[in-house]
TORKE-827885 format. One record per residue: z, y, x of N, C-alpha, C, CB in turn; residue number from 1; residue in one letter. Coordinates in Angstrom, 1 decimal. Glycine has a CB too. Layout:
N
{{Z; Y; X}; {Z; Y; X}; {Z; Y; X}; {Z; Y; X}; NUM; A}
...
end
This chain:
114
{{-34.6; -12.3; 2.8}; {-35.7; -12.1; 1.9}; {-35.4; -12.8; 0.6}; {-37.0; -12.6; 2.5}; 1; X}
{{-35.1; -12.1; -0.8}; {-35.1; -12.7; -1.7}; {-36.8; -13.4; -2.3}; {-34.4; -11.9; -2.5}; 2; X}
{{-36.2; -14.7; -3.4}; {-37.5; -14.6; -3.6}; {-37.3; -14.6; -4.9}; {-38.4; -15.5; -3.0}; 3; X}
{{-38.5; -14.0; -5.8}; {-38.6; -13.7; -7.1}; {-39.5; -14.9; -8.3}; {-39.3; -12.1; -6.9}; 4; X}
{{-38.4; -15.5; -9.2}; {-38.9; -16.4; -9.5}; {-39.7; -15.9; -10.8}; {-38.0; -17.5; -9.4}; 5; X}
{{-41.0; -16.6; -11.1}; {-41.3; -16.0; -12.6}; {-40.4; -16.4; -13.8}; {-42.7; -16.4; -13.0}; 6; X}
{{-40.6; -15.5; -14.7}; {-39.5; -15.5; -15.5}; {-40.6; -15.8; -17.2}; {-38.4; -13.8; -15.2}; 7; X}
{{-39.9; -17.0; -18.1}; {-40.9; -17.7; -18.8}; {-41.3; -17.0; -19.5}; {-40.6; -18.8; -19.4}; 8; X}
{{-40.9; -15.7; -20.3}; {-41.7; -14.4; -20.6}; {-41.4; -13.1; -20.0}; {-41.6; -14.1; -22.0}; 9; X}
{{-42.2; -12.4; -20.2}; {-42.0; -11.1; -19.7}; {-41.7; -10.1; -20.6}; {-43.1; -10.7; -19.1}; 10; X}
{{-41.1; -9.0; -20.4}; {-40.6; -8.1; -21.0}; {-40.7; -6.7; -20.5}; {-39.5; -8.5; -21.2}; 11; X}
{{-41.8; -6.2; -21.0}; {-42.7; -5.1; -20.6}; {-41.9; -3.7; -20.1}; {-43.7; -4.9; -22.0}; 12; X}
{{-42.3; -2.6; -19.2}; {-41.5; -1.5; -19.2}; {-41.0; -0.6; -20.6}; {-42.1; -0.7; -18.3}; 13; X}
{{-42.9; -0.7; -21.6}; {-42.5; 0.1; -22.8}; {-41.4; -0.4; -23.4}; {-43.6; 0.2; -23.8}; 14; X}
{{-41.4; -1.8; -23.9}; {-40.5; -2.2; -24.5}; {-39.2; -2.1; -24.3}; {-40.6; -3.1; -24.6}; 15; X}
{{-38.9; -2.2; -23.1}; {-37.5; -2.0; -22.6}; {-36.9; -0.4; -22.9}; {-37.4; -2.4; -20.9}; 16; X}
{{-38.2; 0.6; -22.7}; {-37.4; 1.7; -22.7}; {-37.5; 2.5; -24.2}; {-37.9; 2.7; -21.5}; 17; X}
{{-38.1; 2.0; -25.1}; {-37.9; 1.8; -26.3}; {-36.6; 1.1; -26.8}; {-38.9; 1.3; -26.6}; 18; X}
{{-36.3; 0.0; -26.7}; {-34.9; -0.6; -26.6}; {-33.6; 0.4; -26.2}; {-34.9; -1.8; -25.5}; 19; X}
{{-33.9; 0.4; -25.1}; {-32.8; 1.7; -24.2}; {-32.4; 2.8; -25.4}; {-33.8; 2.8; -22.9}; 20; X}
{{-33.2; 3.7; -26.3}; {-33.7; 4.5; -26.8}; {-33.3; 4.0; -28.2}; {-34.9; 4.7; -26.4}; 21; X}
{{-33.7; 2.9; -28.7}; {-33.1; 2.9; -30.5}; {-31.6; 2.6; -30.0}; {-33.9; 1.2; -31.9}; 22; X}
{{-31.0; 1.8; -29.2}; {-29.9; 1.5; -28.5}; {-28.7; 2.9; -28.6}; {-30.4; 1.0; -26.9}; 23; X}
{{-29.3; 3.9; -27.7}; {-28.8; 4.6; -27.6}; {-28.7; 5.3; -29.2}; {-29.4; 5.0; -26.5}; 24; X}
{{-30.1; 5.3; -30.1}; {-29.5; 6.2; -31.0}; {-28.3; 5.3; -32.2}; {-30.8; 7.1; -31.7}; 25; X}
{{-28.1; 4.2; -32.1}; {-27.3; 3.4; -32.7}; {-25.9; 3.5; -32.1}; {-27.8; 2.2; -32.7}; 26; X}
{{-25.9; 3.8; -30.7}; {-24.6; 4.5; -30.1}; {-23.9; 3.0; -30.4}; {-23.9; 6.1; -31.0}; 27; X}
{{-24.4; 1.9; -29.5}; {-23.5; 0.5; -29.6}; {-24.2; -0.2; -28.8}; {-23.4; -0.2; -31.0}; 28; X}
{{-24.1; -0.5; -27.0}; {-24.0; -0.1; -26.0}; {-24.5; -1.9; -25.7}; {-22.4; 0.8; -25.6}; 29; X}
{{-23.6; -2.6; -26.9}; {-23.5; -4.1; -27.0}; {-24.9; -4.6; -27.4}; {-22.5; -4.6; -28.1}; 30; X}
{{-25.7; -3.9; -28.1}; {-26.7; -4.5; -28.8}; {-27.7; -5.3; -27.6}; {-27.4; -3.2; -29.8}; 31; X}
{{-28.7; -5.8; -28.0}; {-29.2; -6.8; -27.3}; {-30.7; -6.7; -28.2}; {-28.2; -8.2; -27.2}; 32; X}
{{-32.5; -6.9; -28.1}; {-32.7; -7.4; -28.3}; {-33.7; -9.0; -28.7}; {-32.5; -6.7; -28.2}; 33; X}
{{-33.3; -9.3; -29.9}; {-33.7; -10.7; -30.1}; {-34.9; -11.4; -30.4}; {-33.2; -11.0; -30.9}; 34; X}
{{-35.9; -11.4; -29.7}; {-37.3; -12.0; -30.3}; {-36.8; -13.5; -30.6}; {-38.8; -12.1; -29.1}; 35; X}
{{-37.8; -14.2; -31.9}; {-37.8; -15.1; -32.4}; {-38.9; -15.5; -33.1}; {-37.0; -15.2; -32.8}; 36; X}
{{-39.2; -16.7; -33.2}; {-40.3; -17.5; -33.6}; {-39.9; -17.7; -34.7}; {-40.7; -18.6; -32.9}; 37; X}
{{-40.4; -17.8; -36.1}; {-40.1; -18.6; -37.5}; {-41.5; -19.5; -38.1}; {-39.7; -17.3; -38.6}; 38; X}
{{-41.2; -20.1; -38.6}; {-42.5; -20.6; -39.5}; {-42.8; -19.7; -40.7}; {-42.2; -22.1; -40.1}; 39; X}
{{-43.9; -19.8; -40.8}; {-44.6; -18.7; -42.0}; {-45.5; -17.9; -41.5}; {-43.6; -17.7; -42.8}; 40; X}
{{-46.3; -16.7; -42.2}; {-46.8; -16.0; -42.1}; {-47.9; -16.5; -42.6}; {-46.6; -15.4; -41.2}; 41; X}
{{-49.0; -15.9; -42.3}; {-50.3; -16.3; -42.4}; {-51.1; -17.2; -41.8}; {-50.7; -15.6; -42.3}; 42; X}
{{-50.7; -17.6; -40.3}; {-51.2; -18.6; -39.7}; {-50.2; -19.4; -39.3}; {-52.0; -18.2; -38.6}; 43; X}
{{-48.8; -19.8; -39.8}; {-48.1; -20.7; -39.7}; {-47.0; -20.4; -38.9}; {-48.8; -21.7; -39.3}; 44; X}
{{-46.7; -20.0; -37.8}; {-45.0; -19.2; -37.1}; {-45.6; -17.7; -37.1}; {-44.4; -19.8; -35.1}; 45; X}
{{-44.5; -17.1; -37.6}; {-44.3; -15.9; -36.9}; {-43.3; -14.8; -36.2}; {-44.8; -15.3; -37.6}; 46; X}
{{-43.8; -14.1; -35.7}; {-42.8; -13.5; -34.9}; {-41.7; -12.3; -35.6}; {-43.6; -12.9; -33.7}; 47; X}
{{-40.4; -12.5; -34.9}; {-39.1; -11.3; -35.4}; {-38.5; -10.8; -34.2}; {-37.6; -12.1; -36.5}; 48; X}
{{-37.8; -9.4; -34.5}; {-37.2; -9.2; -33.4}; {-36.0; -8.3; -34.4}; {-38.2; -8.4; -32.0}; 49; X}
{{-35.1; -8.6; -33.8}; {-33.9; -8.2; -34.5}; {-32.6; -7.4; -33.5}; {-33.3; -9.6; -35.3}; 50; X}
{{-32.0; -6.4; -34.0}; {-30.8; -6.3; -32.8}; {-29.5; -7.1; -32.8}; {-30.3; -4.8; -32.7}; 51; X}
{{-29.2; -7.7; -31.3}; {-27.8; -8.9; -31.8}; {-27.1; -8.1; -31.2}; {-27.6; -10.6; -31.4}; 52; X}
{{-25.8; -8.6; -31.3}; {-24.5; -8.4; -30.2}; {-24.5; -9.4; -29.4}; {-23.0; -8.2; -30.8}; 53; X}
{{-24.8; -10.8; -30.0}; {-24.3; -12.2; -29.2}; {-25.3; -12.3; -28.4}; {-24.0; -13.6; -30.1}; 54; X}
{{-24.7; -13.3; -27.5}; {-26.1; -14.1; -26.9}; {-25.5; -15.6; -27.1}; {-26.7; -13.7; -24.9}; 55; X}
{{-26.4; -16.4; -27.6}; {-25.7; -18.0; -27.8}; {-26.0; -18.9; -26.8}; {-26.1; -18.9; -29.0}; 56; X}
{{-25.0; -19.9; -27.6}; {-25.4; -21.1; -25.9}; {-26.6; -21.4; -25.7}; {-24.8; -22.8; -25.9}; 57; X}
{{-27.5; -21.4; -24.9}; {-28.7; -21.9; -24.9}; {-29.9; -20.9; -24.8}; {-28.6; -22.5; -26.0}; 58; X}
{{-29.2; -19.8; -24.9}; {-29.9; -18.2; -25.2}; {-30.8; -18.0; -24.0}; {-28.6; -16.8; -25.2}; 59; X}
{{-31.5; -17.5; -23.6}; {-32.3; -17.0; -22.4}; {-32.2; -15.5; -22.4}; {-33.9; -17.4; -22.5}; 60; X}
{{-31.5; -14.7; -21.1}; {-31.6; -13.7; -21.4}; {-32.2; -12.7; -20.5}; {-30.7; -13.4; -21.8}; 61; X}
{{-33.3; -12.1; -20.5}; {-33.7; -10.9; -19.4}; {-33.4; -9.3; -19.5}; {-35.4; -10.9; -19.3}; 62; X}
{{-32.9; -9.0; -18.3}; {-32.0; -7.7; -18.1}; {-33.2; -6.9; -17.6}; {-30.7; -7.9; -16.9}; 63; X}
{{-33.5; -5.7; -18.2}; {-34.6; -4.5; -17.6}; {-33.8; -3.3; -18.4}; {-36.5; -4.6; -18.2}; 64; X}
{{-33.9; -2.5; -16.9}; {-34.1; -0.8; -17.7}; {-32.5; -1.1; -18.3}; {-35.7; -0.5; -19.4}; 65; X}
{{-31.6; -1.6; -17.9}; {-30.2; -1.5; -18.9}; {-30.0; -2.3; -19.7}; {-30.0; -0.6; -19.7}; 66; X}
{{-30.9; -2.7; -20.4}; {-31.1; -3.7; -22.1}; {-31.6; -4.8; -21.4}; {-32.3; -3.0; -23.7}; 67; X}
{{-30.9; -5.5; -22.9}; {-31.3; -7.0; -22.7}; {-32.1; -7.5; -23.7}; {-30.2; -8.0; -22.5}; 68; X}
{{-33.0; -8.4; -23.4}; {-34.1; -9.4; -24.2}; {-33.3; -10.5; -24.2}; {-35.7; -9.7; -23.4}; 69; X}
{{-33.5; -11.5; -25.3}; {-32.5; -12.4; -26.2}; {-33.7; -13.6; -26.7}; {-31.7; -11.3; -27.7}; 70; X}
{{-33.5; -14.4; -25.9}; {-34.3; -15.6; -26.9}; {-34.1; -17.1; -26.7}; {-35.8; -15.4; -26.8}; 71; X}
{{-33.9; -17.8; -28.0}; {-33.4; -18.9; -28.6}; {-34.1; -19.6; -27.8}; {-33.5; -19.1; -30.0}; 72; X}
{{-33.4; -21.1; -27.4}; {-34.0; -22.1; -26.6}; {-35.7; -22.6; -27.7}; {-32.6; -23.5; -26.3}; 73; X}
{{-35.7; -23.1; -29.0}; {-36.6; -23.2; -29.9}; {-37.7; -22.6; -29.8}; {-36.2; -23.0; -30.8}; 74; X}
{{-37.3; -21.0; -29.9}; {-38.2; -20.0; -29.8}; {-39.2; -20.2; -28.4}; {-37.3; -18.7; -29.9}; 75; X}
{{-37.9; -19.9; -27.3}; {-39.0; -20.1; -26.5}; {-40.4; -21.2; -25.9}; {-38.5; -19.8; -25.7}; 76; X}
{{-40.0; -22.2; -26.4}; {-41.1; -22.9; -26.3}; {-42.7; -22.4; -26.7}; {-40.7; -24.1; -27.0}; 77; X}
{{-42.3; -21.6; -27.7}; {-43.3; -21.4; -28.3}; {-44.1; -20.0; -27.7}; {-42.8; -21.4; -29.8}; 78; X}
{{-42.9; -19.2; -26.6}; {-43.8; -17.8; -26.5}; {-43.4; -18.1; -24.6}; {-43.0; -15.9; -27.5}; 79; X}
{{-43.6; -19.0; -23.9}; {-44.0; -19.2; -22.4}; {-45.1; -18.5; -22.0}; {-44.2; -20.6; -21.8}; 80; X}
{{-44.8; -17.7; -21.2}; {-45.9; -17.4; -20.6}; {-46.6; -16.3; -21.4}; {-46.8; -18.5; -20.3}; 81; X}
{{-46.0; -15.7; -22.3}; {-46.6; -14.5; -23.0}; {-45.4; -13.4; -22.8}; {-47.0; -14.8; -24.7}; 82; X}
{{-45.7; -12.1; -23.6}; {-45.3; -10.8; -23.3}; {-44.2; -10.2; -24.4}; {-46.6; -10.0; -23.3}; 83; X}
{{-43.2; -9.9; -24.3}; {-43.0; -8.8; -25.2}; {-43.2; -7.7; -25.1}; {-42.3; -8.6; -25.6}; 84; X}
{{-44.0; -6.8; -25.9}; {-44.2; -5.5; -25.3}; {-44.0; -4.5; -26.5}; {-45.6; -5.4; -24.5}; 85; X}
{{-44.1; -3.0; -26.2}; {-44.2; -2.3; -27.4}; {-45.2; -1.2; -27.3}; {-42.8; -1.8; -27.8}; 86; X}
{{-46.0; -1.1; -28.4}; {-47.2; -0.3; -28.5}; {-47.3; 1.1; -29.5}; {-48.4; -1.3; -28.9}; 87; X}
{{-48.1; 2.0; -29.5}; {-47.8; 2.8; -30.3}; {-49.5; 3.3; -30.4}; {-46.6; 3.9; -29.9}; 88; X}
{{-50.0; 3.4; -31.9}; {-51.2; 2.9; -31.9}; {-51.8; 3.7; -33.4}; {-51.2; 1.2; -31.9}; 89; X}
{{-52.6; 3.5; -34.0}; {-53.3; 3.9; -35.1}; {-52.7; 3.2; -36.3}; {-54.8; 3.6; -34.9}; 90; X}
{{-52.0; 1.8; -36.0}; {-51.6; 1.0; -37.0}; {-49.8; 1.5; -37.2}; {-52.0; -0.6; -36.4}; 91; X}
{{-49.5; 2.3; -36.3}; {-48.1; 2.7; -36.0}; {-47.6; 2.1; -34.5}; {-47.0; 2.2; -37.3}; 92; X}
{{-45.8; 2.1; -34.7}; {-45.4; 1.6; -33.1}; {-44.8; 0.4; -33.7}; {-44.2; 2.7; -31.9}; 93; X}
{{-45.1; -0.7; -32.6}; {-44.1; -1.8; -33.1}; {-44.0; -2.6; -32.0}; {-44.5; -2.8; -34.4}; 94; X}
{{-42.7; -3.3; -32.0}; {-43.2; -4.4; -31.3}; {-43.9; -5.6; -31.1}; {-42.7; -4.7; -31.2}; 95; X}
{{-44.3; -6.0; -30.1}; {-45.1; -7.3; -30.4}; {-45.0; -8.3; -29.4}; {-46.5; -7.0; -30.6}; 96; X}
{{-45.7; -9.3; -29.3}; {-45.9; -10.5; -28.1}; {-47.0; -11.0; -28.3}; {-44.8; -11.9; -28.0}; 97; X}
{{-47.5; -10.4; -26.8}; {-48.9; -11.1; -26.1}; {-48.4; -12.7; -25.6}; {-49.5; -9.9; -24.4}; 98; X}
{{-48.8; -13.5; -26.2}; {-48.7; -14.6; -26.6}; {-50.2; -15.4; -25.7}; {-48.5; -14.5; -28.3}; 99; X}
{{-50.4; -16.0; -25.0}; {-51.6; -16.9; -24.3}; {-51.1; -18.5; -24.9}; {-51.5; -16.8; -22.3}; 100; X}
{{-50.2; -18.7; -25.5}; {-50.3; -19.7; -26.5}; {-51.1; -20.0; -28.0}; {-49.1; -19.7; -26.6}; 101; X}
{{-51.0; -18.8; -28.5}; {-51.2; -18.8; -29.9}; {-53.0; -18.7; -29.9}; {-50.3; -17.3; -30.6}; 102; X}
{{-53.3; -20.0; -30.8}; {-55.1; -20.2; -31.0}; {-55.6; -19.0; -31.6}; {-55.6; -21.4; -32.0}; 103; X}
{{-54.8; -18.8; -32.4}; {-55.2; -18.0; -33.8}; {-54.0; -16.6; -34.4}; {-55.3; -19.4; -35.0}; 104; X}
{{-54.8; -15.5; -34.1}; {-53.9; -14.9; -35.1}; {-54.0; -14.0; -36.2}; {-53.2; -14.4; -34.6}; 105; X}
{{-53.3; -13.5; -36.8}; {-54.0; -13.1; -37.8}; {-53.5; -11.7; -37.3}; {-53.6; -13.7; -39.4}; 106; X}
{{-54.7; -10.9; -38.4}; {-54.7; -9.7; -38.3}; {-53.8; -7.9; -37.8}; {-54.9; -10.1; -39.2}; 107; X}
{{-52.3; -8.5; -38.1}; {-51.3; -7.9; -38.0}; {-50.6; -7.8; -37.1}; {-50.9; -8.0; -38.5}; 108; X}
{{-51.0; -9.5; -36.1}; {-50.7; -9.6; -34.6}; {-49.2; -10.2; -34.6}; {-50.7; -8.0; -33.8}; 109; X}
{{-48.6; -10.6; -36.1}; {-47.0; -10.9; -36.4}; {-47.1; -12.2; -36.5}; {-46.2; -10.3; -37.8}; 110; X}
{{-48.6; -12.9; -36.6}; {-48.4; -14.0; -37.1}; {-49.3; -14.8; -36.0}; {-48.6; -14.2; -38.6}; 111; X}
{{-49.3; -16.4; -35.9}; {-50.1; -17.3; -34.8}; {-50.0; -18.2; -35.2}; {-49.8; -17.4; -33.6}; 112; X}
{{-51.1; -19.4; -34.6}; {-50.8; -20.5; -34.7}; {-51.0; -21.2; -33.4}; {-51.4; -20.9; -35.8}; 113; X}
{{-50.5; -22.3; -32.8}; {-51.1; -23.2; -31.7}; {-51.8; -24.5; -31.8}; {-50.1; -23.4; -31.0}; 114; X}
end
């Protein structure tokens, strides 16, 4: 019987098969993607997601659907226990992170504070 440990964020089905899918149309098999935390925005960190090839020392990485999620030891402190996911909506599609850390966010859902 394995047992299944939780994993410090989650990384939603949409998102992954969206990944799968820009992945595929970039036709580079390596790519990986990278959520990250920065300072700025409107309420003080906000969030990026970028496509890498690497994964660095220290990297955290979760495997779904083929593709991999990518995130910086720094970063994650800041998104435990929240989501990446991807939505498609009235505002357009994007990615995002359901975040149960962040007090405050602003309007656009890119930015938080704790």
């Amino acid at each position: 019987m394995s047992v299944q440990t939780a994993l410090p964020i989650e990384f939603s089905d949409s998102a992954a098969h969206k990944v799968q899918a820009l992945i595929a149309e970039e036709e580079n098999p390596n790519l990986k993607l990278r959520v990250y935390v920065t300072g700025g925005g409107c309420s003080g960190f906000q969030y990026g997601f970028t496509f890498d090839e690497k994964v660095n020392d220290g990297d955290m990485t979760i495997d779904k659907e083929g593709v991999t999620l990518v995130v910086d030891p720094m970063s994650l402190q800041y998104l435990v226990g929240g989501e990446v996911d991807y939505v498609e909506g009235l505002e357009g599609s994007r990615f995002l992170v359901n975040n149960p850390n962040a007090t405050t966010t602003c309007g656009c859902g890119s930015s938080f504070s704790i």
